[in-house]
C-alpha positions in Angstrom: 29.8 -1.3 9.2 27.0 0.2 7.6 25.7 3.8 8.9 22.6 3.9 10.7 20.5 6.8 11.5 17.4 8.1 13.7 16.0 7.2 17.5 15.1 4.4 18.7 14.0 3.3 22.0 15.4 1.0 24.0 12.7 -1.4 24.3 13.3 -1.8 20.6 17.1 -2.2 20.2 16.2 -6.3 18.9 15.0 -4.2 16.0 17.3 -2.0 15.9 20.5 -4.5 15.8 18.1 -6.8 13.4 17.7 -3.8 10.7 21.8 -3.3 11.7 22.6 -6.8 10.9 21.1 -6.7 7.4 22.5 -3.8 6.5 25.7 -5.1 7.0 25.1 -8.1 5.5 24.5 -6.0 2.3 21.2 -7.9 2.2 20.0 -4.8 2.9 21.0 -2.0 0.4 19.2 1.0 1.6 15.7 1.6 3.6 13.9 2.7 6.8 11.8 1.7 9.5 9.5 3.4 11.5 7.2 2.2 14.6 4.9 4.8 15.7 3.0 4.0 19.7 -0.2 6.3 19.9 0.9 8.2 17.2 4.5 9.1 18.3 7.3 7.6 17.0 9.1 5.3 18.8 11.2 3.7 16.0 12.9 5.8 13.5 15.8 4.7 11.8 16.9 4.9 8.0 20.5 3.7 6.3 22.5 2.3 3.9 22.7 3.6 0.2 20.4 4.7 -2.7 22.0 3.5 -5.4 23.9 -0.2 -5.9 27.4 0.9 -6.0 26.3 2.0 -2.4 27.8 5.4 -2.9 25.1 7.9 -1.6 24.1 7.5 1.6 20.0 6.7 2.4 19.2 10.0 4.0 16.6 11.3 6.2 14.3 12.9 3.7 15.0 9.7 1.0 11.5 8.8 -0.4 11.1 5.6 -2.5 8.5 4.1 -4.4 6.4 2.0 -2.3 4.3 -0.4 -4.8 1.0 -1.1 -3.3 1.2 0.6 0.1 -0.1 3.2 -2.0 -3.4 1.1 -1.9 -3.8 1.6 1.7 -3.3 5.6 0.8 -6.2 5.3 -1.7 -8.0 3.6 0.8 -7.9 6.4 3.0 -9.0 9.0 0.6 -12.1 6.9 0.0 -12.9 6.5 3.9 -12.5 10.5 4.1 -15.4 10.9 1.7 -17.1 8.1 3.5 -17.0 9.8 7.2 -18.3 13.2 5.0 -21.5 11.2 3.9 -20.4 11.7 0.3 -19.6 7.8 -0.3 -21.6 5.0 0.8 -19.7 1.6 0.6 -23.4 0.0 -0.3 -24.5 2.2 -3.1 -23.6 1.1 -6.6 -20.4 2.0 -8.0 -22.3 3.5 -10.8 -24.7 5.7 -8.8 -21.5 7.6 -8.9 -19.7 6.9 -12.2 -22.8 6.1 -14.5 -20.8 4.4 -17.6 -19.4 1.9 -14.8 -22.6 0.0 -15.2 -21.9 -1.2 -18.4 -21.5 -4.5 -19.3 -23.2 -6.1 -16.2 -21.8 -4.2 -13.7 -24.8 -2.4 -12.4 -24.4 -4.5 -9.1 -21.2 -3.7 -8.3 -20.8 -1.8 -4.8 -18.0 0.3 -4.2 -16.9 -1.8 -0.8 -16.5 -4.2 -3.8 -13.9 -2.0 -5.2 -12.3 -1.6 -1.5 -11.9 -5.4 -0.9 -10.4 -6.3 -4.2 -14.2 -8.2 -5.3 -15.4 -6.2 -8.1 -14.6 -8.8 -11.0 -12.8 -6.1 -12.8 -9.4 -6.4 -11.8 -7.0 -5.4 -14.7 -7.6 -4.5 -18.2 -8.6 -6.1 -21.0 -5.7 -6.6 -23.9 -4.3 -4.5 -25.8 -2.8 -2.8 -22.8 0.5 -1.4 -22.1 2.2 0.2 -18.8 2.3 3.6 -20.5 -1.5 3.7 -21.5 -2.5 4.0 -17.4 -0.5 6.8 -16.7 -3.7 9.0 -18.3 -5.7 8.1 -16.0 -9.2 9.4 -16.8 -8.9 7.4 -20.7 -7.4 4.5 -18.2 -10.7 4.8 -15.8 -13.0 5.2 -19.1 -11.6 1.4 -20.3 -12.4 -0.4 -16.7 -16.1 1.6 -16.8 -16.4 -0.6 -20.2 -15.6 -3.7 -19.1 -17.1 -6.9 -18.3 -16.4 -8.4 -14.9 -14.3 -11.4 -15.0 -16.1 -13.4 -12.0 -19.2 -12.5 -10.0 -18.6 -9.7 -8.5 -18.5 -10.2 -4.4 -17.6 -13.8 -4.3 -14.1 -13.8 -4.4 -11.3 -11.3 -4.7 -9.2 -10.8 -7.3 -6.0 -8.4 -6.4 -6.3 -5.1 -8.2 -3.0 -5.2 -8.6 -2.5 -1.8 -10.9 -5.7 -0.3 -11.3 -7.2 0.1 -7.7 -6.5 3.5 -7.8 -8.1 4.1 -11.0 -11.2 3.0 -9.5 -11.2 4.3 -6.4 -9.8 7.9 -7.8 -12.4 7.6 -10.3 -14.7 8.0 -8.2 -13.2 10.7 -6.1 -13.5 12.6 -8.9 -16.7 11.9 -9.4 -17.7 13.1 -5.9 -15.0 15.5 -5.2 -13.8 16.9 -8.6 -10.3 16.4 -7.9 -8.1 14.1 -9.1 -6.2 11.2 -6.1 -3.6 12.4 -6.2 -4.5 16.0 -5.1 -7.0 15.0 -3.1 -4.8 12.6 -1.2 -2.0 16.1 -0.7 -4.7 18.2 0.0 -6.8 16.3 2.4 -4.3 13.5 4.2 -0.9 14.7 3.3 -0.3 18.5 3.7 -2.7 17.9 7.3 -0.7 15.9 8.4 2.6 17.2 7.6 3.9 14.0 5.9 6.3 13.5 2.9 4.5 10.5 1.0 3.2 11.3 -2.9 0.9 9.7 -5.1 2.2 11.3 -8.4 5.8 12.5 -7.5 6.7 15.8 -9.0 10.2 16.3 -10.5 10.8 18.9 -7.8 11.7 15.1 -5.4 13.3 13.0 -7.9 16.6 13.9 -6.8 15.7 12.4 -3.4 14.3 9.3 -4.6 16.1 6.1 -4.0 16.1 3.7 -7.4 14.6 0.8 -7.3 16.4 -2.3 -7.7 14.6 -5.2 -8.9 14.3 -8.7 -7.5 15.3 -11.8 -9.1 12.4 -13.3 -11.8 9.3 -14.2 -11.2 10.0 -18.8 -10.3 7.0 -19.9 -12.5 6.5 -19.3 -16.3 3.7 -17.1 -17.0 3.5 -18.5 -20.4 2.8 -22.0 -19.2 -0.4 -21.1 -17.2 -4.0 -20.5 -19.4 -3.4 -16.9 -20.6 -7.1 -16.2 -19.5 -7.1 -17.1 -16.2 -7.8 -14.0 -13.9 -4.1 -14.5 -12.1 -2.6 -14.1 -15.7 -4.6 -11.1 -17.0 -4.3 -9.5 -13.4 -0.2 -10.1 -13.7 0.2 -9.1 -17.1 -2.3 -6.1 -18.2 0.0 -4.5 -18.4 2.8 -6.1 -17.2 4.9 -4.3 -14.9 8.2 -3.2 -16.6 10.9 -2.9 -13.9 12.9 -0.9 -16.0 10.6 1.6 -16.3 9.9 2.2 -12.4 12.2 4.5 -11.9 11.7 7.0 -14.9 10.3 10.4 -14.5 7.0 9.3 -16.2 6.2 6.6 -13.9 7.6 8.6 -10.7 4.7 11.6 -12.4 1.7 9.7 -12.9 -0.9 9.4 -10.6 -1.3 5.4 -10.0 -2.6 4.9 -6.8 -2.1 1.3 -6.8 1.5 1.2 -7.1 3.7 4.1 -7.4 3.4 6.0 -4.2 6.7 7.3 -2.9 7.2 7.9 0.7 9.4 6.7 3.2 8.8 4.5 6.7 8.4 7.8 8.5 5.8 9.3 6.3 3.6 5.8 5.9 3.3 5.5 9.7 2.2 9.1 10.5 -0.5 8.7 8.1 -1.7 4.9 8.9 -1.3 6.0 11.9 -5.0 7.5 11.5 -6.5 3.7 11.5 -4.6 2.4 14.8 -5.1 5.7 16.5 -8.7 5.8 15.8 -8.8 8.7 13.1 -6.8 11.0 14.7 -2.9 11.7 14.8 -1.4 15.0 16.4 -4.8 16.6 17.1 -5.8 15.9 13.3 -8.5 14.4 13.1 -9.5 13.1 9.3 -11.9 10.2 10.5 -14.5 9.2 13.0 -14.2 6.0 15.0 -17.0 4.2 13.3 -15.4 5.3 10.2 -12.2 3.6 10.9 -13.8 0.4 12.4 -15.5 -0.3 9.1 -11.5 -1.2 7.8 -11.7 -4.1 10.1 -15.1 -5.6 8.5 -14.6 -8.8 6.5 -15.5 -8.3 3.2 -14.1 -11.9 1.4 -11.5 -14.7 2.6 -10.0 -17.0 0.0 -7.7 -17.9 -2.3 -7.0 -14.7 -4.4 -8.0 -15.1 -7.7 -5.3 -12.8 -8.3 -2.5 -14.0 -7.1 -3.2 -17.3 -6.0 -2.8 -16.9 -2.4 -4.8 -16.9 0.9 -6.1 -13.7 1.3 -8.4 -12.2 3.8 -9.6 -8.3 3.0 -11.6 -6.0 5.1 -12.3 -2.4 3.2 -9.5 -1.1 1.7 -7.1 -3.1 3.5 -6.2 -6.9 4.3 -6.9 -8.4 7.5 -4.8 -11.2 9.2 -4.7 -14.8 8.1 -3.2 -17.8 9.4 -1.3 -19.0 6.0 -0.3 -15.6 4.7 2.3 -13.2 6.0 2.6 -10.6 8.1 2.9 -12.2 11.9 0.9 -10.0 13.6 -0.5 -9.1 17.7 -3.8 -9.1 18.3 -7.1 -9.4 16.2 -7.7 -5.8 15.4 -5.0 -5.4 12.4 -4.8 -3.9 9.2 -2.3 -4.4 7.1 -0.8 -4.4 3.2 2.2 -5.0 1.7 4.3 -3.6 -1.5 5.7 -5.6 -4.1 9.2 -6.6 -3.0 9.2 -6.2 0.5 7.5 -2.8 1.9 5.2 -3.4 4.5 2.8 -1.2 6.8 1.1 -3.5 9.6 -1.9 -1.3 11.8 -2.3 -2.9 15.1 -5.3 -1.3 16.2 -5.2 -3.2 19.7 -2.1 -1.6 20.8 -2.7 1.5 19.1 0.7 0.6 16.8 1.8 1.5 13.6 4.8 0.0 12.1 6.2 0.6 8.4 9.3 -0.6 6.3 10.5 1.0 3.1 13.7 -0.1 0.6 14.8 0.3 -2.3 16.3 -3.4 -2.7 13.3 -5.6 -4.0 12.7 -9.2 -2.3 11.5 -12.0 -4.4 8.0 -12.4 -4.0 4.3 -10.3 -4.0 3.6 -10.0 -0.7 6.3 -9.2 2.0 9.9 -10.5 2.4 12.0 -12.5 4.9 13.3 -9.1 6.0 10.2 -6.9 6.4 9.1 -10.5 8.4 11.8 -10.1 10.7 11.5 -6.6 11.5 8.1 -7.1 11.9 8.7 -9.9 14.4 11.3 -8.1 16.3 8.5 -5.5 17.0 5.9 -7.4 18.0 8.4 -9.3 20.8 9.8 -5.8 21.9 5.5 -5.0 22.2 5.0 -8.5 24.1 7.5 -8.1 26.4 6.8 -4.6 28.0 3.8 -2.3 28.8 4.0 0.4 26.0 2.7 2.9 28.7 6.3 3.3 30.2 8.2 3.4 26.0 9.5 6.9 25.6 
């Protein structure tokens, strides 16, 4: 049997001998889980293995990159500036980053930018992986774009360059870059061991990535200017180059965040918790309630699936995973599998993190049935007596 690590309480031992089961299975290769219950961690297991030949144990301080759970970190940074009055989600992107209005886009909000609608949602070709690792140059090429729809009538998933935007504009305001602003503002407060630009000081912690099987539809078959292809393909995410040092460094808060399930539910905890985690406070109520305000709901021009976003985060939909309690939930998903669901209702954060990638964009059969085993442990008791 596979070890297992961490607490867990007894009103979630379905969980518990679900996460068990797939790690035996060898479905699971390594990863962890976290539930957190007004702010305190209910749920905190890790196991299995870092690397395939399922050598080295998954430890407690293994961090692994998350894909686009780092969106929802990104998010956060913007909403601090927000509740400081030094954002406003209805002012013109370019009221802040001037040579963003080029090209048409002088309309263009920034809770356009938060909700995945501001037309501009990868880059135009040529464009390799390696050219958005400089982020500023990176930023300086989406300011001098065209938008590729209108922007605010339909989303289109920043899949890679959200957090060029949105840091953009941080820096514009704050002078920092994301990711500094994201350690010095959300992380280091709150004591929490999640990175947007990972410093070689971690690597040896990090759990490599293992990629899922190909992509089921051709890429090459579909018009090569449809918003889905350019989205998926500029640039193209190179799965062999996830787990190199470059990558691991740059600051691409869309997509290369590296935490772990402990780390991504003390922080989120912030939006189902109202702001405030340990006696931190980082946001104001109202500030956190503007998360849950539907911004678009559609078929993502993207990625060609029902989505439904609110501001900085997606917001439940019948057709579209996660299965969630409640009405109040914000949620996101990584690429392969990781998954962060905020149930604002029940004041619940939960969060799943691997290293073994699931087919598909948006969630997996596992992080589904973790997820589900949570919400019935959370149906069938009164969370006041957990602990």
């Amino acid at each position: 049997m596979t070890t297992m690590h961490g607490i867990c309480d007894p009103w979630f031992d379905a969980l518990r001998d679900e996460f068990a089961a797939r790690l035996d299975s060898g479905e699971e290769l390594g990863a962890s889980i976290c539930v957190m219950l007004d702010g305190e961690p209910v749920v905190d297991l890790w196991g299995g293995h870092v690397d395939s030949d399922r050598t080295e144990p998954w430890r407690r301080d293994t961090i692994v990159n998350v894909f686009s759970i780092t969106k929802t970190m990104t998010a956060l940074c913007a909403l601090v500036l927000v509740d400081r009055n030094l954002l406003d989600l209805d002012r013109p992107v370019a009221h802040y980053w001037p040579e963003f209005a080029a090209e048409g886009k002088d309309g263009v909000l920034v809770r356009h930018l938060l909700s995945h609608t501001s037309g501009v949602s990868a880059w135009e070709q040529p464009v390799e992986l390696e050219d958005i690792y400089s982020t500023d140059e990176a930023a300086a090429r989406l300011a001098g774009q065209p938008p590729w729809w209108e922007p605010g009538t339909a989303s289109g998933y920043h899949a890679l360059n959200f957090g060029h935007l949105i840091g953009e504009l941080i820096r514009r305001i704050d002078g920092r870059s994301l990711g500094d602003f994201f350690d010095d503002e959300i992380a280091r407060p709150l004591g929490a061991d999640f990175h947007i630009g990972t410093g070689p000081e971690h690597h040896g912690r990090i759990a490599p990535i293992v990629p899922p099987p190909p992509l089921e539809f051709d890429l090459g078959s579909l018009d090569q200017d449809s918003v889905l292809v350019k989205t998926l393909t500029c640039p193209l995410l190179d799965m062999n180059e996830v787990n190199s040092a470059s990558w691991r460094q740059a600051q691409i808060g869309a997509a290369n965040g590296h935490g772990n399930a402990r780390s991504i539910a003390r922080i989120q905890s912030l939006v189902s918790c109202g702001g405030e985690v340990d006696g931190v406070r980082l946001l104001s109520p109202s500030t956190v309630e503007r998360i849950f305000d539907e911004q678009i709901d559609g078929v993502d021009l993207g990625i060609a699936t029902p989505l439904r976003f609110g501001i900085g985060y997606g917001l439940p939909h019948p057709v579209t995973v996660p299965t969630v309690r409640g009405g109040k939930v914000a949620w996101w998903a990584g690429f392969g599998g990781s998954m962060l669901v905020n149930d604002a209702d029940n004041r619940m954060t939960f969060a799943y993190a691997m290293n073994a990638m699931a087919p598909g964009l948006i969630g997996s059969d596992r992080s589904e049935a973790y997820l589900s085993a949570t919400n019935e442990a959370l149906a069938g008791t009164d969370k006041e007596v957990i602990g």
